[in-house]
N, C-alpha and C positions, 0 to 999 in steps of 0.2 A: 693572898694577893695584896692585902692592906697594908700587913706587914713590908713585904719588897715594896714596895708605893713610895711607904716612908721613910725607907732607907735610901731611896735615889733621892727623896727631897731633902734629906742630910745631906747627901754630896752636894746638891747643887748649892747649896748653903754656904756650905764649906769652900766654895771654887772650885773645887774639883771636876771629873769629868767620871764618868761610867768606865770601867775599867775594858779591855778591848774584846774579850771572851762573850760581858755579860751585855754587849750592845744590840747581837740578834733576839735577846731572850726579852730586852728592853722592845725593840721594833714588834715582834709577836704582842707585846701584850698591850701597845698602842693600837696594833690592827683591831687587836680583838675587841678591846674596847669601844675604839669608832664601828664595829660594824655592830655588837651588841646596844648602842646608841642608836645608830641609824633601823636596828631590829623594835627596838622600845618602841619611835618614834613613827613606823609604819603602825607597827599595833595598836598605837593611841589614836592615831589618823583613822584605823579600821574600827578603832571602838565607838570614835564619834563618830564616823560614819555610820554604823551601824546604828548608834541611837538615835541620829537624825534619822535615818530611814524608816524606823521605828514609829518615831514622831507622827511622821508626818502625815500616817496613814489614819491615824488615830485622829487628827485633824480633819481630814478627806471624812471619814465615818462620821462626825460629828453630826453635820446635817441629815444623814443617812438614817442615824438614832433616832433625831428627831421628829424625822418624816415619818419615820417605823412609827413611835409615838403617837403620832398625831392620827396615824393610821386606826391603829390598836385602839386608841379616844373614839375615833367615828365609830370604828367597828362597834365599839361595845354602845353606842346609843341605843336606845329602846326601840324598838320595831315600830311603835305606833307612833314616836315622834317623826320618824323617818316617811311614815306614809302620811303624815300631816303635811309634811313638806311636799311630797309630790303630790297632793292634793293641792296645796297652793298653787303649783305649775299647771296644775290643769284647770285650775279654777276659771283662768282670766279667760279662757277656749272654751268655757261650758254650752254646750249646743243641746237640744232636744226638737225632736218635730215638735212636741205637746208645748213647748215653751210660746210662751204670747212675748215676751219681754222683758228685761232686766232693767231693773231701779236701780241708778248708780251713784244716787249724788249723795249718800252718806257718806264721813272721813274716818267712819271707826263702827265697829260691831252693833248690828242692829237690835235689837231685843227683845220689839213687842210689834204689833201689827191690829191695827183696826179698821172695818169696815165700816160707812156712816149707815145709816137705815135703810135711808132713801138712793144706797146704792150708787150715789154719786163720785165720795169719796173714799181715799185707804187713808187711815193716820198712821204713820212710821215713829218708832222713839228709839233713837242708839245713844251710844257712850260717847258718843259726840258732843252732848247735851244741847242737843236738837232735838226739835219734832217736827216732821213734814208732814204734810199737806200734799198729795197726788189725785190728781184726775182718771178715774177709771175708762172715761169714753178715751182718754188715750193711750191706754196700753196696745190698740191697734196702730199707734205713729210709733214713728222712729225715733223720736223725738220726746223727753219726758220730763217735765216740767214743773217744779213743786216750790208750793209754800212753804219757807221757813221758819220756824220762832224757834227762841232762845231760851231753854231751861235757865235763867241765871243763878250763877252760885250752885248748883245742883247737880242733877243728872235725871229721866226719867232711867223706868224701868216696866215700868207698864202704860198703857193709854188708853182710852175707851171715850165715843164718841156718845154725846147726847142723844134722846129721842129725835129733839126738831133737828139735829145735824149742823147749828148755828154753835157748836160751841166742843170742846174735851177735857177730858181728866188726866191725869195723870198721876203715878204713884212716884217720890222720889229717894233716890239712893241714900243721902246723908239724912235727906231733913226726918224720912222715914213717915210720911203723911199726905195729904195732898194736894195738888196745887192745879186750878181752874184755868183756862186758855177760852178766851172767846174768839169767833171767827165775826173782823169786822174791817171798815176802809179804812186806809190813809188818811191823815188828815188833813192834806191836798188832794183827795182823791182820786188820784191816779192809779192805785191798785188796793187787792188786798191786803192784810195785815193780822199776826195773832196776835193777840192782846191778853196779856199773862194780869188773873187776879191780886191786887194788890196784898190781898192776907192769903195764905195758906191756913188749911182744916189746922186744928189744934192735933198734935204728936198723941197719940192714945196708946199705940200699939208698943211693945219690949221688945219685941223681935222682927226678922226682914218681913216686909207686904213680898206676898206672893204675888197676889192676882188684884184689879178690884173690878168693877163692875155697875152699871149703871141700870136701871129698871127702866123699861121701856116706855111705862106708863109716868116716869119722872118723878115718883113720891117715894123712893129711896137708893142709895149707893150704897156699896159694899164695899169694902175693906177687907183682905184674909193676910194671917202672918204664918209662921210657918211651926210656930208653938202649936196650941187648939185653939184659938181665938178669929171667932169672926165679926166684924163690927157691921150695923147698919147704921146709916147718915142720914139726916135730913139732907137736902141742901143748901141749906145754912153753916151746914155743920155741926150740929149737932146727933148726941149718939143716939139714937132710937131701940135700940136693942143689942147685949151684947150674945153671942151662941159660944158654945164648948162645945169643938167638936166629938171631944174626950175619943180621939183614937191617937192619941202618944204623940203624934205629929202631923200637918197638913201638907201634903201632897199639891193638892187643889183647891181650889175651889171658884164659884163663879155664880151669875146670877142667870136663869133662863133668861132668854129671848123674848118670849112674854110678859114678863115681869113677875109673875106669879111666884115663882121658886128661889129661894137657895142651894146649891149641890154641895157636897164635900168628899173628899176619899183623901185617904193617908195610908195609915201603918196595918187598920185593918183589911180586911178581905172584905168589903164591901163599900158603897156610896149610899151615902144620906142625904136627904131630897127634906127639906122645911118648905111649906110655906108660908107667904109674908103677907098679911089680913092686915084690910083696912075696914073702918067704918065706913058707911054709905055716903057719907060728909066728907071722906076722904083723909080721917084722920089715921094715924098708928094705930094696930089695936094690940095685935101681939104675932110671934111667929111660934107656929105647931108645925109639928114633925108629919109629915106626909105618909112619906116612904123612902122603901130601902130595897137596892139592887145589890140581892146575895149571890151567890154563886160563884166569884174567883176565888181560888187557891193560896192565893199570896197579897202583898199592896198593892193595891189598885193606883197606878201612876197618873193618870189623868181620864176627863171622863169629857163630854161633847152632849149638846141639844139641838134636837131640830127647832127651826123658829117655831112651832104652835108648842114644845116641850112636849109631842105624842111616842116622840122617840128619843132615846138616847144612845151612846156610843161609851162604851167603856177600855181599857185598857192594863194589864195586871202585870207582875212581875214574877206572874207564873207562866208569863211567856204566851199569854193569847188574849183576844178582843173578844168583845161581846155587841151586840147591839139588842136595845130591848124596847120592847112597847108597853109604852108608859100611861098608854090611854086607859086608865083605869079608874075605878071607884077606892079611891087608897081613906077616902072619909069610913067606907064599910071595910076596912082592913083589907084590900084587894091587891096582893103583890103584883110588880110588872110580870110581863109575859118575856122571857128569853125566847128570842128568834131566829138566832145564828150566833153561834161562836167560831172559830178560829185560830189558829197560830202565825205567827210571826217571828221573822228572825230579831233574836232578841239581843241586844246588844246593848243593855244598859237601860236606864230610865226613859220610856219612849212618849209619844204624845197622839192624842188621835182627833182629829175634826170629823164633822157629819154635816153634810151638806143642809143648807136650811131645807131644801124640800125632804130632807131622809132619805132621797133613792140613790146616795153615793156616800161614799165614805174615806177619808184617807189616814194610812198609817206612819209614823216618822219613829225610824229606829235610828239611832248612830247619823250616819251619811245619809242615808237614801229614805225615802219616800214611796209607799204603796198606795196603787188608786185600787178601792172596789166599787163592785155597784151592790145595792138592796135587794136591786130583783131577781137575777140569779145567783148572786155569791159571789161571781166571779172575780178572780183578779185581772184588774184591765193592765196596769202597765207600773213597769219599777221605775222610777228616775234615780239613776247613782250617785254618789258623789255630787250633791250637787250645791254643796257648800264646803270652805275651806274648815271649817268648825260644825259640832252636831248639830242638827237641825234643833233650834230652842221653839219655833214658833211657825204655826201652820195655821190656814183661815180661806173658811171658803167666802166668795164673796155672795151678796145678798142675794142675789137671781142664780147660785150655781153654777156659773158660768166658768168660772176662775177658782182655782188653788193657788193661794199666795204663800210661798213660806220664807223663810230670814234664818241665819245664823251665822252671816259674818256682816260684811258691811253693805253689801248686794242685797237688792230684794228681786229672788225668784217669780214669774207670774206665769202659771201653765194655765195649759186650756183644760177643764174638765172632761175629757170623753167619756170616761165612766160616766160622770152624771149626764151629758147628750142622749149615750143611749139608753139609759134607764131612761130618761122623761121620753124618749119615743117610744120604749116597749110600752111603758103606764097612759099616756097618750091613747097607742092604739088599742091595749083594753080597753080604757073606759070607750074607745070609739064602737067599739062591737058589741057593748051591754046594749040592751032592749032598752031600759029606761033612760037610754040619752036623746036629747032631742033633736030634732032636725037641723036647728041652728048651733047649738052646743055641736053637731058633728063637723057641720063646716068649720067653725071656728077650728076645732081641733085639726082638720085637715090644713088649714093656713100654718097654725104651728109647726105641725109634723113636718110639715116640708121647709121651712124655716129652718129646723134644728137639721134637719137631712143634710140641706144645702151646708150649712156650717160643718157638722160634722166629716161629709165629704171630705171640704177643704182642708180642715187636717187631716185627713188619713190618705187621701193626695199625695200629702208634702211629705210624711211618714213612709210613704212606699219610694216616694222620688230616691230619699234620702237610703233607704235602702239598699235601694237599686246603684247609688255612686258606689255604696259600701262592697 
């Protein structure tokens, strides 16, 4: 075909004309041409059409991928962040019959909780670098109403109120030591005011403060870090004596309610009980080892006193509690008495409180919260879910009255039932012994029915709520 091509473009060169035979042969291969042309140029048309249609779906999937992606991303999050999350959603709706009231005015995760002596107040310390101040006769309003002060520069991390209730401690995050708050007026006065000490305790401790704690009788503080080291203070500040736990690491530790004792439990399988001797004059004299409560399996995670220290409450990471009577001759080597153990759903490092009078008890695994009572064992009631993060901190208030717990920026406040009805079953024993007297029974009949009427009214509003259910 190339060849004949270039021989007609010779003729027409030359002037010529196509000779008259070869002029249909010429017309044939013009047809064929423009329609092998117009064949190309459909197929080029079908090829880019075809690769645009091509395109364009690939384009359309794009977000499709993505979405897939982002899916497959959710999907594979961890189960236990997914259920923090819908903990959060259910947090702000938290309801219980047993609930007295929710403390709202922290802006950030709570972390420690104190009771004053004299039962008047609760001290609160979060990451806020706040401590409040709350009035306990109003956790029956609607209404809740708190003192302020300002950690400056700092953070607490624990708190604990003085004997006379005029004053708190605090342990803090950076400074790692501690820092004094008194409760006092305005200098206009027009209201209260805390009033932060101008020096903080001197830095002693290497590693984080656990816990500290204050002696009832006011002639020393505590210190614990998370090494083996526990420090005692004057309140001056200065050190009075230092302890080695010597169990690998501290868990706990705290000062009884009495003053008397130190506690401690860590890595081993048991709690070590010192106590803290003074001279008659009221000077330091030394701390001796008491006793010791054997018998968990595993580390003993946190441990609990009754105000007079005749009882204690322990808790282990062999997955059960203990409660023991303490009321012993430990000078003549006399171990506590074990008086109930138990299990618990274990779900990590748990914590345990024991009511100051010892006739109730409560347990905190993960989320939730168990009340018992002393006198028959029983378990009263689960509250679930009742913070957005694990429960860090639980505390019964000074008269039993109240379970306060904290671990996010909420503070929890329940009614005790467990302990109502323990104090009415121990009530009406001692009401039936022979050796009580005539006026000791009345008195006890104005209680009993005191605590009945209360009791009633929550278990009332517990069957109401029921009954919507």
């Amino acid at each position: 075909m190339l060849h004949h091509r270039s021989k007609m473009a010779d003729n027409v060169a030359e002037g010529g004309t196509a000779e008259p035979e070869q002029q249909p042969a010429a017309f044939g291969l013009a047809v064929t041409l423009a329609v092998g042309a117009v064949v190309l140029l459909v197929m080029m048309v079908c090829n880019v059409g075809r690769s645009s249609s091509k395109a364009q779906p690939v384009e359309e999937e794009e977000p499709e991928k993505s979405n897939s992606k982002k899916k497959t991303s959710q999907s594979k999050k961890p189960k236990s962040s997914q259920g923090k999350q819908s903990k959060k959603s259910n947090q702000s709706s938290f309801t219980h019959p047993y609930l007295s009231c929710t403390l709202k005015s922290h802006a950030d995760t709570v972390v420690d909780v104190d009771f004053s002596i004299n039962g008047k107040y609760l001290a609160s310390a979060a990451e806020d670098r706040t401590v409040r101040i709350w009035s306990v006769k109003e956790f029956k309003d609607r209404e809740h109403k708190s003192l302020r002060g300002n950690v400056e520069y700092d953070s607490a991390t624990r708190v604990k109120f003085s004997p006379d209730s005029r004053a708190f401690v605090v342990s803090l995050a950076n400074g790692n030591t501690l820092r004094i708050f008194k409760l006092g007026k305005k200098e206009d006065g027009s209201g209260n005011s805390i009033i932060p000490n101008p020096e903080d305790f001197p830095k002693k401790h290497s590693t984080d403060i656990i816990n500290i704690g204050i002696a009832s009788n006011g002639k020393f503080m505590m210190t614990a870090s998370n090494d083996t080291t526990i420090l005692l203070w004057d309140l001056k500040g200065e050190i009075l004596s230092t302890i080695n736990t010597n169990q690998m690491h501290n868990n706990y530790c705290a000062v009884s309610p009495c003053g008397r004792f130190v506690g401690s439990c860590g890595f081993t399988p048991d709690v070590k009980i010192w106590e803290v001797t003074f001279t008659k004059s009221g000077e330091f004299k030394e701390v001796v080892r008491a006793m010791e409560l054997k018998g968990h399996k595993a580390s003993v995670y946190h441990f609990a006193f009754s105000i007079d220290s005749t009882r204690m409450a322990t808790i282990s990471k062999d997955g059960t509690w203990k409660v023991w009577d303490t009321n012993v001759e430990y000078a003549k080597n006399q171990d506590p008495y074990l008086l109930h153990t138990g299990q618990f759903d274990h779900s990590g490092p748990a914590k345990i409180a024991l009511a100051p009078d010892g006739l109730s008890f409560a347990v905190a695994s993960g989320y939730d919260v168990t009340l018992y009572d002393t006198m028959s064992w029983e378990k009263e009631e689960t509250f679930r879910d009742i913070h957005t993060l694990p429960v860090s901190t639980l505390a019964f208030s000074p008269s039993s009255k109240y379970l306060v717990t904290c671990g996010d920026r909420h503070i929890r406040v329940f009614h005790n039932v467990a302990g109502y009805k323990a104090i009415i079953a121990d009530m009406e024993d001692k009401k039936r012994k022979s050796s009580t007297s005539q006026a000791m029974k009345e008195r006890l009949d104005v209680m009993i029915k005191e605590y009945t009427e209360t009791l009633n009214t929550i278990l009332d509003i517990k069957d109401k709520e029921q009954e919507k259910k």
